[in-house]
Backbone as a printed PyTorch tensor [residue, N CA C, xyz], in Angstrom:
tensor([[[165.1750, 118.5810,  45.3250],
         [165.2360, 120.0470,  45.3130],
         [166.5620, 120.5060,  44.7330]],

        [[166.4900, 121.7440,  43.6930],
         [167.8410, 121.7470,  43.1040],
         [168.7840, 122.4580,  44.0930]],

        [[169.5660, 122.8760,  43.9400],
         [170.4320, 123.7150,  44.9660],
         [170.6580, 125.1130,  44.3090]],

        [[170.6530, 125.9680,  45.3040],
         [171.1760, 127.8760,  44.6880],
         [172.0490, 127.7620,  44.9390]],

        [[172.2820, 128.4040,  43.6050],
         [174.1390, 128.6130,  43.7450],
         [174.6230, 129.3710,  44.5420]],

        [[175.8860, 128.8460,  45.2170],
         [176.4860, 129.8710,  46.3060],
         [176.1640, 129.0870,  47.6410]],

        [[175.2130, 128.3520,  47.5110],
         [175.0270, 127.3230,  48.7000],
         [175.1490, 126.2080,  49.0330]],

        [[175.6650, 125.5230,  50.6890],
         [176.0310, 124.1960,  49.8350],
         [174.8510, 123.6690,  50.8820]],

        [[174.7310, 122.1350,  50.9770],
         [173.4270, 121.3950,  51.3460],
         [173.0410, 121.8450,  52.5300]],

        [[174.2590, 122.0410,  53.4530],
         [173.5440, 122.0460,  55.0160],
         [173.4200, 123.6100,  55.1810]],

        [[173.4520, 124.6930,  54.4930],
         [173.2910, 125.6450,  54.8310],
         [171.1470, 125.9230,  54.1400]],

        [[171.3680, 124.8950,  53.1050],
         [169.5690, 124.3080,  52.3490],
         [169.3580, 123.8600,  53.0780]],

        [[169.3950, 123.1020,  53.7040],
         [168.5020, 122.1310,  54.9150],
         [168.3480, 123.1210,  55.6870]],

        [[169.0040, 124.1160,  56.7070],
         [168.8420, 125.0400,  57.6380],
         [167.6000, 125.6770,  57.4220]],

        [[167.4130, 126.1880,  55.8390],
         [166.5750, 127.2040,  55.4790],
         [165.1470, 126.8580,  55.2040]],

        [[165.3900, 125.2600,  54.8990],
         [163.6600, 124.1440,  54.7970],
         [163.4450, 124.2120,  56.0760]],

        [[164.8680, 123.7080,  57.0730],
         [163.9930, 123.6270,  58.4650],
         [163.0990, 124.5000,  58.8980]],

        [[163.7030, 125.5040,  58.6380],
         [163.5580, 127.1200,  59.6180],
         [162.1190, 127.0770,  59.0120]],

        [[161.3110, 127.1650,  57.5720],
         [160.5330, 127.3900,  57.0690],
         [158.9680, 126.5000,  57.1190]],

        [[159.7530, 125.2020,  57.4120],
         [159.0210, 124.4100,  58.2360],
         [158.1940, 124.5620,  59.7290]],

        [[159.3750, 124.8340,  60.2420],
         [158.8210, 125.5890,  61.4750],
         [158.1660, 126.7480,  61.4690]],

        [[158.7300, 127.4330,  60.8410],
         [158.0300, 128.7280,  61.1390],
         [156.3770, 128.2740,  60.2040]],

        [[155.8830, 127.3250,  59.5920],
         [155.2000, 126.4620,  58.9800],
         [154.0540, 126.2990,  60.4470]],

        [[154.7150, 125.1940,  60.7180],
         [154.2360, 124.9180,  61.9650],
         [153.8420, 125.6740,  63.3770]],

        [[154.5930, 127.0940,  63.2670],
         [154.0010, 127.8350,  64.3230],
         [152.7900, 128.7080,  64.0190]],

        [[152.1810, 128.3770,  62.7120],
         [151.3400, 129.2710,  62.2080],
         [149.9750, 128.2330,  62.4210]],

        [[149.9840, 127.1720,  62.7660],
         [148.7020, 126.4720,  62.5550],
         [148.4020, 126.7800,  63.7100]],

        [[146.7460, 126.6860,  63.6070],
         [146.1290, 126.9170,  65.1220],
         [145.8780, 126.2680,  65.3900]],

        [[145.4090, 126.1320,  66.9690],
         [144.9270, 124.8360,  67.8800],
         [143.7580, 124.2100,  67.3720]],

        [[142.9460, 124.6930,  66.7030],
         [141.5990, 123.7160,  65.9270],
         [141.2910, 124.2570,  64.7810]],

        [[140.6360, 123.6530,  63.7140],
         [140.2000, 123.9460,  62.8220],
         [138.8850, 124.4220,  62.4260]],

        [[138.2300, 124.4800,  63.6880],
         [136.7310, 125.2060,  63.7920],
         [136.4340, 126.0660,  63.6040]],

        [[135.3450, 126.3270,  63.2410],
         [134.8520, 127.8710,  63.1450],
         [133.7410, 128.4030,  64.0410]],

        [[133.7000, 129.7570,  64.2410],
         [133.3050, 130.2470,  65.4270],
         [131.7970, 130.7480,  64.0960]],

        [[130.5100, 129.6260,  64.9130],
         [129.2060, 130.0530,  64.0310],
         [127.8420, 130.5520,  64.9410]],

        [[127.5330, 131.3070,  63.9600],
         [126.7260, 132.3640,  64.3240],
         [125.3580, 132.4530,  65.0620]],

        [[125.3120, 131.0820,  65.1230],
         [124.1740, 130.7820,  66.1830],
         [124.4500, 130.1060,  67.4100]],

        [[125.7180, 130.1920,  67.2020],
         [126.1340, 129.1350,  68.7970],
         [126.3840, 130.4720,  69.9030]],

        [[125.1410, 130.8640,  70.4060],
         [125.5830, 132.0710,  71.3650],
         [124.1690, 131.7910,  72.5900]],

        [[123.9850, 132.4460,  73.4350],
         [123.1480, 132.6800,  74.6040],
         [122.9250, 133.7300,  74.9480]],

        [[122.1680, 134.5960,  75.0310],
         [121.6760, 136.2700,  75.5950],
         [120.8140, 136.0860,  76.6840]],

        [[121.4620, 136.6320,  77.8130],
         [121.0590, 137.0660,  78.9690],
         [120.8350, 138.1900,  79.3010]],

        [[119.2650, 138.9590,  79.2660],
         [119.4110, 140.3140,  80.4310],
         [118.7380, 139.8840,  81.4340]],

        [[119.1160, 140.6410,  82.7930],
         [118.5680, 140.2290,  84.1150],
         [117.4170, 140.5510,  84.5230]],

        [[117.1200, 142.1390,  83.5510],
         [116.0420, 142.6430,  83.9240],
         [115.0180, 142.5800,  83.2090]],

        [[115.3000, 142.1200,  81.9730],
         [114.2510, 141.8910,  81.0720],
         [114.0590, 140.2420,  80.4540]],

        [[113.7620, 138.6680,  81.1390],
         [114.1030, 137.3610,  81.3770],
         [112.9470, 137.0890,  80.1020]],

        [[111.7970, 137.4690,  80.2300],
         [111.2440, 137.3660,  78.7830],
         [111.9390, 137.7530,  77.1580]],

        [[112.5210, 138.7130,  77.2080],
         [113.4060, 139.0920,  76.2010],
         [114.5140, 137.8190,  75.4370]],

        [[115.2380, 137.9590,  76.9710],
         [116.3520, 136.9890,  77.0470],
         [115.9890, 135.9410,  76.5490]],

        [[114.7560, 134.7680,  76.4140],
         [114.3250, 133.8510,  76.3440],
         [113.9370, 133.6820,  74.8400]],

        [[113.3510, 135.3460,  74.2520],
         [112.9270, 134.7830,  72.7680],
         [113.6670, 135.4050,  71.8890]],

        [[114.8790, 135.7820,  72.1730],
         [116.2540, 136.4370,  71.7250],
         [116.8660, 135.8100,  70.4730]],

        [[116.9260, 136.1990,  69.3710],
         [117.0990, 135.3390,  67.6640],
         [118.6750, 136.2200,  67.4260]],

        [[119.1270, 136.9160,  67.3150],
         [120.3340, 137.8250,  66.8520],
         [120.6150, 138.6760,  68.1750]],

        [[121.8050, 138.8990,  68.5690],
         [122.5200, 139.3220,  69.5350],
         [124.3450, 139.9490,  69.1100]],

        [[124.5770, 141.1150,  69.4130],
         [126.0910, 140.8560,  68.9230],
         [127.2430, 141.2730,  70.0230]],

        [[128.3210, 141.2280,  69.9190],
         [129.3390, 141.5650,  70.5500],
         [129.9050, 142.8520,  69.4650]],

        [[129.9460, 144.0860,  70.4130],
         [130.0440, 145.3820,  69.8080],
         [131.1500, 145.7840,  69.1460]],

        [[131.5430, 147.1250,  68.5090],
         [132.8190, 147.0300,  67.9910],
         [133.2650, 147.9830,  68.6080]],

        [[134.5630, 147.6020,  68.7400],
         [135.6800, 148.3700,  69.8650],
         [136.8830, 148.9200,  69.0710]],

        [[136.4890, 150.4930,  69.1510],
         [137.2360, 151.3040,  68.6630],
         [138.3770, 152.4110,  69.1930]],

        [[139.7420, 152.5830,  68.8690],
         [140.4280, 153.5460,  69.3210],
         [139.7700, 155.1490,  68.9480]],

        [[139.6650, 156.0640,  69.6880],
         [140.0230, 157.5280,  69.2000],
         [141.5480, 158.1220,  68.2850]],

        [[141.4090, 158.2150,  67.1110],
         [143.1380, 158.2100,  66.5830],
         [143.3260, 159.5990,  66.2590]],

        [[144.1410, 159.5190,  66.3560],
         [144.9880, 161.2340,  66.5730],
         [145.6800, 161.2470,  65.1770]],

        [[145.6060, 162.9160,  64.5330],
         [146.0760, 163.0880,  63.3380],
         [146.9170, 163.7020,  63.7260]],

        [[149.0550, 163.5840,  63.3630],
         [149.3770, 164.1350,  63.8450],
         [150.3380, 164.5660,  62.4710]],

        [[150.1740, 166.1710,  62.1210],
         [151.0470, 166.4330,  61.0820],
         [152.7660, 166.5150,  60.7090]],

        [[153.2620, 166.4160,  60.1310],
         [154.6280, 166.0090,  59.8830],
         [155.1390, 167.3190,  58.7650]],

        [[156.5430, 167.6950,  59.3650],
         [157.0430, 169.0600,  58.2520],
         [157.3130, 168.1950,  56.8830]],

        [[157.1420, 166.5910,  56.8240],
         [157.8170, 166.2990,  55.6930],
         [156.1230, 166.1400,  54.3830]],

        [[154.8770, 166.3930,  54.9530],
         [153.6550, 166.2060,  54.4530],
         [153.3000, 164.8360,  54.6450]],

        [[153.6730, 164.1590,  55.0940],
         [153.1510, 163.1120,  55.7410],
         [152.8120, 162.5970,  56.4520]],

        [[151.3340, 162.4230,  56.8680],
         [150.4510, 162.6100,  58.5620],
         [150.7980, 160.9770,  59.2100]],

        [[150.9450, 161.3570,  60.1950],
         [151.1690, 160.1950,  61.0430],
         [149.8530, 159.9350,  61.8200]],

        [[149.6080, 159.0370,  62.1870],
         [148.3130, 158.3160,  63.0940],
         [148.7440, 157.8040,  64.0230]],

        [[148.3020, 158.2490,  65.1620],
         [148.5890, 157.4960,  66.3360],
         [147.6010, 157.2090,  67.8500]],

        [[147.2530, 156.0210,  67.8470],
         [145.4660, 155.6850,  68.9740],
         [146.0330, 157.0860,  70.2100]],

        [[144.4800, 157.5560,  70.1680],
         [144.5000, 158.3780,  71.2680],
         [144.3390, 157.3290,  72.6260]],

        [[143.8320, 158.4710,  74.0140],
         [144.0180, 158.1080,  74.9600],
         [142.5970, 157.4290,  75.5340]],

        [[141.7060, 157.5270,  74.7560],
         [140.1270, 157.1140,  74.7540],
         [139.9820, 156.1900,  73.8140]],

        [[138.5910, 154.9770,  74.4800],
         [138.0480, 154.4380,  73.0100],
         [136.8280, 154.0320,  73.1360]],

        [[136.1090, 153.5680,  72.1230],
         [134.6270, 153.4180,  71.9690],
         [134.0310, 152.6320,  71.8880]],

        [[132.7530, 152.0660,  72.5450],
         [132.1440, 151.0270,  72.5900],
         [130.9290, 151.0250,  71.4980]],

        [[130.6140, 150.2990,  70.7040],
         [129.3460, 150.7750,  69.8090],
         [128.0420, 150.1430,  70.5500]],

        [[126.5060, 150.3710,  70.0030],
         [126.1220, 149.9040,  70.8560],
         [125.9560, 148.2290,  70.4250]],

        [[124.8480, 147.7520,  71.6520],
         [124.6150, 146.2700,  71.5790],
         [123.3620, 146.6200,  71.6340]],

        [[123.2360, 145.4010,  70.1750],
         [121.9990, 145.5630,  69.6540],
         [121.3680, 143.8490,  69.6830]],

        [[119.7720, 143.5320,  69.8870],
         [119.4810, 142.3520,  69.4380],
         [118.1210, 142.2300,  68.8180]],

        [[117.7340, 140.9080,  68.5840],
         [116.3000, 141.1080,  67.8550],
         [115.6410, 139.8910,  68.2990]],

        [[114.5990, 139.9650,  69.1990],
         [114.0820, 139.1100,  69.3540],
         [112.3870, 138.6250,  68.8480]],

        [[112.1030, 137.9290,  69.0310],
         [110.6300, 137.6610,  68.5270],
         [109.1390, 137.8070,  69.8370]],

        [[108.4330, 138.7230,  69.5830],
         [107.8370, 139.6860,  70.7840],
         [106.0760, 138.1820,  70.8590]],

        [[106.4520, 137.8650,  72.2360],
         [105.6020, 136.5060,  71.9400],
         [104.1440, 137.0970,  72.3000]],

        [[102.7970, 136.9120,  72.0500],
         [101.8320, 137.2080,  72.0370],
         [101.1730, 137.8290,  72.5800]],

        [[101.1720, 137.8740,  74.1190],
         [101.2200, 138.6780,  75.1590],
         [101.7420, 140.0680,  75.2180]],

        [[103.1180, 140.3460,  74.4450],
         [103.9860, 141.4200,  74.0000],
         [104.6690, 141.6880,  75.9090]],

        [[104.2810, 140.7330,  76.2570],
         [105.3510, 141.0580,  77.6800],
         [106.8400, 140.8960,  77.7080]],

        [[107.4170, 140.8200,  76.5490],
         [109.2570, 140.6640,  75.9890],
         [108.9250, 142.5380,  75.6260]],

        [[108.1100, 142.7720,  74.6670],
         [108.0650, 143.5960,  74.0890],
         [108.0580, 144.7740,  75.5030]],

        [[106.8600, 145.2320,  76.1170],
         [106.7080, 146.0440,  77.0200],
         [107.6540, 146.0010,  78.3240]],

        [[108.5840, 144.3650,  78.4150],
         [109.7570, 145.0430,  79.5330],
         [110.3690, 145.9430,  79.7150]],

        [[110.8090, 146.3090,  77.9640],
         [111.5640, 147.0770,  77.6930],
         [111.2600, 148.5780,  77.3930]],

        [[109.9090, 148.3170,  77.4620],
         [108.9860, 149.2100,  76.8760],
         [108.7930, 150.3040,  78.3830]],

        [[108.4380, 149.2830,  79.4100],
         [108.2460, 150.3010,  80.3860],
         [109.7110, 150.6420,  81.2490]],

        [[110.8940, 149.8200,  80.7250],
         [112.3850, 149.9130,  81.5230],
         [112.1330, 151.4260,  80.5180]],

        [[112.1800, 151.5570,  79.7930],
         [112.7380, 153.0800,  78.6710],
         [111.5440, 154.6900,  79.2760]],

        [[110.2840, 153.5280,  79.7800],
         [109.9080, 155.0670,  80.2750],
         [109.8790, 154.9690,  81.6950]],

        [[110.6670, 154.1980,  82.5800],
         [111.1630, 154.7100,  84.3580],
         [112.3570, 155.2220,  83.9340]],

        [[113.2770, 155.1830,  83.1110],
         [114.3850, 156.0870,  82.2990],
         [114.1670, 157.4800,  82.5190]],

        [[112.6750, 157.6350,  81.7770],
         [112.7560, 158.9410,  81.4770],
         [112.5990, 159.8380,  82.0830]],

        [[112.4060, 159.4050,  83.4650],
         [112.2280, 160.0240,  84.6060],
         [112.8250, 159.4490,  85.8640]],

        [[113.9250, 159.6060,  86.4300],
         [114.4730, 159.3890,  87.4280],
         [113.7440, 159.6070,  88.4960]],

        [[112.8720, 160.3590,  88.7090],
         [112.1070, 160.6590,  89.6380],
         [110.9210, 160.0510,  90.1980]],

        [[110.3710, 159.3490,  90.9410],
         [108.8920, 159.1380,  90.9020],
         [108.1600, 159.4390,  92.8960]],

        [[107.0670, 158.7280,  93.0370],
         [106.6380, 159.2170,  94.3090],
         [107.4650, 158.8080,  95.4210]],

        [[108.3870, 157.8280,  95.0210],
         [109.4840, 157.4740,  96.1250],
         [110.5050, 158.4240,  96.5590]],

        [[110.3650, 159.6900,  95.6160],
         [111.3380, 160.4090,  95.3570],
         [112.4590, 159.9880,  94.2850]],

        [[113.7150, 160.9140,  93.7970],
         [114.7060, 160.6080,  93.5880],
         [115.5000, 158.8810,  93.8170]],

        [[115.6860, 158.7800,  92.1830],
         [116.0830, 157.1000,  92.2880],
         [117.7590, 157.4370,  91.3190]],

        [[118.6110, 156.9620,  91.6660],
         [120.0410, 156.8420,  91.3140],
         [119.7360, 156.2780,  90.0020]],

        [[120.6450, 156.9320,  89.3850],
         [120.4830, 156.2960,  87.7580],
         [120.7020, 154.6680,  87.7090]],

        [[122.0900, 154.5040,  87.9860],
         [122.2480, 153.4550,  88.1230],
         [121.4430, 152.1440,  88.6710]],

        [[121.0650, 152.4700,  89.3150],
         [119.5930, 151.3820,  89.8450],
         [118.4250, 151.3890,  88.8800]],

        [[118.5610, 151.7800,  87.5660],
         [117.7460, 151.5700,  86.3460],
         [118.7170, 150.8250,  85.1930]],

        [[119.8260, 150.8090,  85.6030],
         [120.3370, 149.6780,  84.6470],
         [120.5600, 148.2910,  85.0650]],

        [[121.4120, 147.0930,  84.5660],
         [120.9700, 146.5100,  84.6370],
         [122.5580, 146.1190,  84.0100]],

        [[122.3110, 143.8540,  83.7640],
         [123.9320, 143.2510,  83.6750],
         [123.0880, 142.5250,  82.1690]],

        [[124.3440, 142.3990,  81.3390],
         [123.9140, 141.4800,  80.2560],
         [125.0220, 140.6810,  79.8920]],

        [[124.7380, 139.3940,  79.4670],
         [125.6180, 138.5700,  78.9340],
         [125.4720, 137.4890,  77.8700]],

        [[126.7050, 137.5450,  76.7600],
         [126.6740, 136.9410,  75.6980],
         [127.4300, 135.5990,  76.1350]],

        [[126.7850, 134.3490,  76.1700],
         [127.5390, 133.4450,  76.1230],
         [127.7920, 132.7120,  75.0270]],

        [[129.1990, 132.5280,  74.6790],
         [129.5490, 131.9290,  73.1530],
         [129.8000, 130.9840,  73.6920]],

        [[129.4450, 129.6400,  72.1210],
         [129.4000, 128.3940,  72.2900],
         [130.2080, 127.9620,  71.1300]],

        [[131.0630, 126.6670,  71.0450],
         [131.8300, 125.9370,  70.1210],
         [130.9800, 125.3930,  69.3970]],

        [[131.7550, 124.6740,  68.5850],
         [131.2390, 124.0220,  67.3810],
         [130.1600, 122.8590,  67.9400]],

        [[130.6760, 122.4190,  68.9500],
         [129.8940, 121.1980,  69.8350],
         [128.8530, 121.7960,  70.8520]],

        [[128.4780, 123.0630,  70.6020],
         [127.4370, 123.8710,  72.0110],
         [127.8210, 123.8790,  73.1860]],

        [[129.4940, 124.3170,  73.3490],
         [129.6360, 123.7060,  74.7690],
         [129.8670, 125.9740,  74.9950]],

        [[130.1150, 125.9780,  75.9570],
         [130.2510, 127.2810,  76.4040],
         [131.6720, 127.6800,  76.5420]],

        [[132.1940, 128.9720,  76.1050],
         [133.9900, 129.0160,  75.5700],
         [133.8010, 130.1430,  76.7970]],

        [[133.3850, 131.2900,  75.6360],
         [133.6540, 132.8370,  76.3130],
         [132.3740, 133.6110,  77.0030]],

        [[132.4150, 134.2980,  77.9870],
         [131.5920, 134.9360,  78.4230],
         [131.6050, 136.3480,  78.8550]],

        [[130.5940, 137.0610,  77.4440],
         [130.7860, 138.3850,  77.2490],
         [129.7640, 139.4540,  78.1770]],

        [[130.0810, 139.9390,  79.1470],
         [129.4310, 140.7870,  80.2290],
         [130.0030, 141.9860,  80.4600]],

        [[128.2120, 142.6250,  80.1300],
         [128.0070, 144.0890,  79.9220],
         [127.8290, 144.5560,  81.1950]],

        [[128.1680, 145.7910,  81.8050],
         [127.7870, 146.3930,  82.6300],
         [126.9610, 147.8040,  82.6280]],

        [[125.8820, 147.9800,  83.7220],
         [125.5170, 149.0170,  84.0440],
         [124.8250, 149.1370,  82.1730]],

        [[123.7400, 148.5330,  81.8580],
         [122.8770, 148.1390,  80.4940],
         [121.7480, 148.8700,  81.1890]],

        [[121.3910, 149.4800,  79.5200],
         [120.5080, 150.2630,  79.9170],
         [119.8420, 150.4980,  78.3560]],

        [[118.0190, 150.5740,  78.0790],
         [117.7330, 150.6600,  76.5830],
         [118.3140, 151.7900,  75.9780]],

        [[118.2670, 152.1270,  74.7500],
         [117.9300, 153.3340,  73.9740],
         [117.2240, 153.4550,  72.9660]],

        [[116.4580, 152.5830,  72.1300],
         [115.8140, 152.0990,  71.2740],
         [115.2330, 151.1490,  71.1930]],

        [[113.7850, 151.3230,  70.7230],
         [112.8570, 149.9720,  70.7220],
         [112.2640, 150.0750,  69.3920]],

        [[111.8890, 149.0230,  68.5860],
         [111.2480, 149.4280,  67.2420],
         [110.3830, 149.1620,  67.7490]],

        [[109.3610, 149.1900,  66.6720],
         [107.4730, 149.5060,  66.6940],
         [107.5890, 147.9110,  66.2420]],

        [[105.9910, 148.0140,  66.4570],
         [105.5860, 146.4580,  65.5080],
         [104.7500, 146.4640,  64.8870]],

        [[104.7240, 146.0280,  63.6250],
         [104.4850, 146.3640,  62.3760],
         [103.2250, 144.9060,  62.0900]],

        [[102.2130, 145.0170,  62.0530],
         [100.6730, 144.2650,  62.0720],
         [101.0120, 144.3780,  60.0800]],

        [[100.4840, 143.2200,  59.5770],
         [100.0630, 143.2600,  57.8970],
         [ 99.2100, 141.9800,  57.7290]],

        [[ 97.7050, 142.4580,  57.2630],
         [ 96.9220, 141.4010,  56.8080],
         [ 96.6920, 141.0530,  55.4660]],

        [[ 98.0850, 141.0970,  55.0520],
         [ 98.0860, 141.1240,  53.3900],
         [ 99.1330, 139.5460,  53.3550]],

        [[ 99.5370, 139.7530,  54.0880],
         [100.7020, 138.1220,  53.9200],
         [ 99.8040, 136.9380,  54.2250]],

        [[100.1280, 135.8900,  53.0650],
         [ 99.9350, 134.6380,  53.8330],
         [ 99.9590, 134.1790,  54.3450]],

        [[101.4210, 134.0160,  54.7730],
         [101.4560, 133.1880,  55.7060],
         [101.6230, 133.9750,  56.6900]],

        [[101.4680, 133.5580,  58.0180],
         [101.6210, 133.6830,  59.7270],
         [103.1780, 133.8150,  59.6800]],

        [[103.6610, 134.5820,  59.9610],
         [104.7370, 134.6480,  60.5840],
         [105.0890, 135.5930,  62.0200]],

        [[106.0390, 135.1460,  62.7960],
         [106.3670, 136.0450,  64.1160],
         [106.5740, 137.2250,  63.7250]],

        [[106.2790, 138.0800,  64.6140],
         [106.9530, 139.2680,  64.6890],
         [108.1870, 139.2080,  65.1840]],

        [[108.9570, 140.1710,  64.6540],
         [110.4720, 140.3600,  64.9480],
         [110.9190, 141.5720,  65.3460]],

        [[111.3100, 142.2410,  66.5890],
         [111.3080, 143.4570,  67.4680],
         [113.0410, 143.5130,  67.0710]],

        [[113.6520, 144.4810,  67.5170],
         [115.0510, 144.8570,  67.7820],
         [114.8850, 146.0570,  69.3540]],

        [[115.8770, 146.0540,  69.5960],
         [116.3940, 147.0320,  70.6560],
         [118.0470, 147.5960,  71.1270]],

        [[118.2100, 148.4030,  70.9460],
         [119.3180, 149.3180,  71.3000],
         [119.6060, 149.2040,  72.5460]],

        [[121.1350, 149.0250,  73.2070],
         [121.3380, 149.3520,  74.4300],
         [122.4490, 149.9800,  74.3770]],

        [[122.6850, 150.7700,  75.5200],
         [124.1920, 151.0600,  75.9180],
         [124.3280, 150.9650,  76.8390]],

        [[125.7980, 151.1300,  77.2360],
         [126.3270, 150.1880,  78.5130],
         [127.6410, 151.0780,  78.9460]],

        [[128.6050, 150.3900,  80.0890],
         [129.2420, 151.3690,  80.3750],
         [130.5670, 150.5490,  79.9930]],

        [[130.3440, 149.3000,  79.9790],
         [131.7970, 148.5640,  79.5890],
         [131.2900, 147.1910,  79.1770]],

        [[132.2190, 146.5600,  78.5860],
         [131.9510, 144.8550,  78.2890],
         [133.6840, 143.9720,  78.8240]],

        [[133.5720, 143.2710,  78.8130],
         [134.7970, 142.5190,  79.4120],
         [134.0630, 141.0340,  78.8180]],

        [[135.4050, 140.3190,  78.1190],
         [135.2810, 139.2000,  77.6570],
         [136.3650, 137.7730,  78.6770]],

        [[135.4970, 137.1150,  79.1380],
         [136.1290, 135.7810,  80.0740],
         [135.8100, 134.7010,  80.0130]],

        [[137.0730, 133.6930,  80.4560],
         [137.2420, 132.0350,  79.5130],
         [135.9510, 131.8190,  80.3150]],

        [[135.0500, 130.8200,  79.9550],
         [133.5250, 130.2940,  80.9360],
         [134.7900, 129.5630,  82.0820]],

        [[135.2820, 128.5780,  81.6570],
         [136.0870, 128.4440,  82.7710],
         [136.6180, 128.8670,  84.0040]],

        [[137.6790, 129.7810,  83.7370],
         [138.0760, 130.6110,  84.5420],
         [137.2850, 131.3650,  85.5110]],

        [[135.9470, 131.8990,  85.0040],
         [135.0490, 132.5540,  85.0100],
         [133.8920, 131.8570,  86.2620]],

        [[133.7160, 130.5510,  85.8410],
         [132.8490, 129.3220,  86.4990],
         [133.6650, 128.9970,  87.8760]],

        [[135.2880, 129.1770,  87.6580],
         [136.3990, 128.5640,  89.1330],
         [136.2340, 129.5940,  89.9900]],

        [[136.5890, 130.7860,  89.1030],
         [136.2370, 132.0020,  90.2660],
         [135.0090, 132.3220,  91.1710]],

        [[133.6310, 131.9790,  90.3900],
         [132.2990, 132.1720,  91.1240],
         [132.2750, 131.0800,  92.1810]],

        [[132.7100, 129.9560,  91.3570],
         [132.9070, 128.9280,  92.3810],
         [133.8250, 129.2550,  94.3300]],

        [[134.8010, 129.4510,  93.6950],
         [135.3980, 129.8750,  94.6110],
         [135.3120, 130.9210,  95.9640]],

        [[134.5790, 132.1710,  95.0700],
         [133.7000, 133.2380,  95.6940],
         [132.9070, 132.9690,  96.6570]],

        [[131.8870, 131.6040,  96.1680],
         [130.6980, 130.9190,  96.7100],
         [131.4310, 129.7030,  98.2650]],

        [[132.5780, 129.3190,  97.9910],
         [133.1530, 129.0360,  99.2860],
         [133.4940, 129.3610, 100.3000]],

        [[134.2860, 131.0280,  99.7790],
         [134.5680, 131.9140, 101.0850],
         [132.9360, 132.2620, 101.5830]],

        [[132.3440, 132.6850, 100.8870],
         [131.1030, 133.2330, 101.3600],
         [130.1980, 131.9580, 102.6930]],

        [[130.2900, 130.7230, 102.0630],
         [129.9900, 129.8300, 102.7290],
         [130.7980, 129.4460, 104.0120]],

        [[132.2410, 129.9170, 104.2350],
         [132.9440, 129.7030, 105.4560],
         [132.6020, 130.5710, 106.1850]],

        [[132.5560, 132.1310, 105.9560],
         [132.3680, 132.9610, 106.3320],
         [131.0530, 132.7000, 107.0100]],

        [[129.8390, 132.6330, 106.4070],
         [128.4480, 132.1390, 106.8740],
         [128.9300, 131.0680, 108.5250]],

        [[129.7840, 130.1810, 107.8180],
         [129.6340, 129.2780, 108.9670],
         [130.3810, 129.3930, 110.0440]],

        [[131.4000, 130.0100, 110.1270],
         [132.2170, 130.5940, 111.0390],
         [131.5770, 132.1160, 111.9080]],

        [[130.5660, 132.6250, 111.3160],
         [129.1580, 133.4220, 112.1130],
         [128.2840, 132.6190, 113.0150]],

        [[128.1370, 132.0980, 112.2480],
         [126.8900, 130.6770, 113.1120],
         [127.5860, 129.9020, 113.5850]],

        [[128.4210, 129.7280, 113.8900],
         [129.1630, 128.6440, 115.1260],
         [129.3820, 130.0370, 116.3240]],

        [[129.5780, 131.2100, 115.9870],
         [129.8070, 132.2190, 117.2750],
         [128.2350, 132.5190, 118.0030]],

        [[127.6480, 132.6220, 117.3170],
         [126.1040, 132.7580, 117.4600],
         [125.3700, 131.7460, 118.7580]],

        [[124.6830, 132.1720, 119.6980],
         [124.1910, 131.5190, 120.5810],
         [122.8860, 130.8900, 119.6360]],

        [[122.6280, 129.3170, 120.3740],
         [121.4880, 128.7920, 120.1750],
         [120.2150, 129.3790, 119.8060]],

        [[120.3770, 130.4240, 120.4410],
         [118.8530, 130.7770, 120.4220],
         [118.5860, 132.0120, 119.3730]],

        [[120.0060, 132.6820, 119.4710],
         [119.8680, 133.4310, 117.5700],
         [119.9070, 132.8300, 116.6000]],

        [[120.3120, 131.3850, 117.0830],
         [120.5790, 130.8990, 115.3020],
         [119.5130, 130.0880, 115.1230]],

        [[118.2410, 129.9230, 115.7850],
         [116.8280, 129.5810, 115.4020],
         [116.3790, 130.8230, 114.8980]],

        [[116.6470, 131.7600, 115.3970],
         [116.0730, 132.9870, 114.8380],
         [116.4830, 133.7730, 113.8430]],

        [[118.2650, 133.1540, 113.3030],
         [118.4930, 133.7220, 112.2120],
         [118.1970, 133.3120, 110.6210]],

        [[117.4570, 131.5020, 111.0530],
         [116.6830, 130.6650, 110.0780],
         [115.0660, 130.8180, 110.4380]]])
């Protein structure tokens, strides 16, 4: 390497090191890529859906940005105090029966009426939990993306043609919105339920040891 003038070797070596490193703090932990079929869709309330589920996405998350004018003519931008969830959309294949198809079909019309002979039903007890589970390059499970308080807004039609040759599936889509999403390591995620599921189990057993004999035939 030649030398710049004005410099002498060890002040060049300093400047390879530094560049080196700063080299090295730029590589990432793997060289994988995050592909487009390594995912899992879960809704709770609709398990037929979930099952013949082909495209699924994780939504886009947007600031509200504020235009804020300047005496010099030059607008400044700055994220407001709100932001936006788009919706979550998927497409699944509506299997013969159309019972994927009509889950959703009859979740969108108890929607449309909060009301029925039971009386008055809380909105919320018409939605429902969804979750995207992403998978690595090897199908193992990373992140786990969970929607809350899911609920439809769109169903397409299905479209019959006796003009094609060949047989092919039908392919449905559906709209949802939701009230939030939160993204967590499967890990972290798996220790905590885990964990949850222990207290709950001490708790259980520290009831039933206070419990006389003869309630705790009767509480099994």
């Amino acid at each position: 390497m030649e030398s710049t003038p004005g410099t002498t070797y060890a002040q060049e070596q300093i400047s390879v090191d530094i560049q080196y490193q700063s080299a090295n703090l730029k590589q990432p932990d793997t060289d994988n890529y995050l592909m487009n079929n390594a995912f899992k869709f879960s809704l709770e309330r609709i398990p037929h859906v979930s099952y013949f589920c082909q495209r699924a996405n994780i939504p886009n998350f947007a600031f509200n940005i504020i235009e804020q004018p300047t005496p010099f003519g030059v607008k400044v931008y700055k994220t407001g105090t709100s932001y936006d969830y788009s919706e979550l959309e998927i497409a699944f294949i509506v299997d013969e029966k159309m019972k994927n198809w009509l889950e959703i079909h009859n979740w969108m019309k108890s929607l449309s009426n909060a009301e029925n002979d039971e009386g008055f039903i809380p909105f919320h007890q018409h939605t429902s939990v969804a979750e995207i589970i992403v998978l690595s390059s090897a199908y193992q499970p990373i992140h786990a993306v969970t929607f809350e308080e899911v609920f439809p807004t769109n169903l397409s039609g299905i479209d019959f043609d006796s003009t094609t040759a060949e047989t092919e599936p039908i392919i449905a889509t559906a709209t949802f919105r939701y009230r939030s999403y939160s993204i967590h390591d499967v890990k972290v995620f798996h220790l905590l339920f885990f964990l949850g599921g222990i207290i709950i189990m001490s708790c259980l057993f520290l009831v039933l040891e206070k419990m006389p004999l003869v309630q705790y035939h009767k509480f099994f």
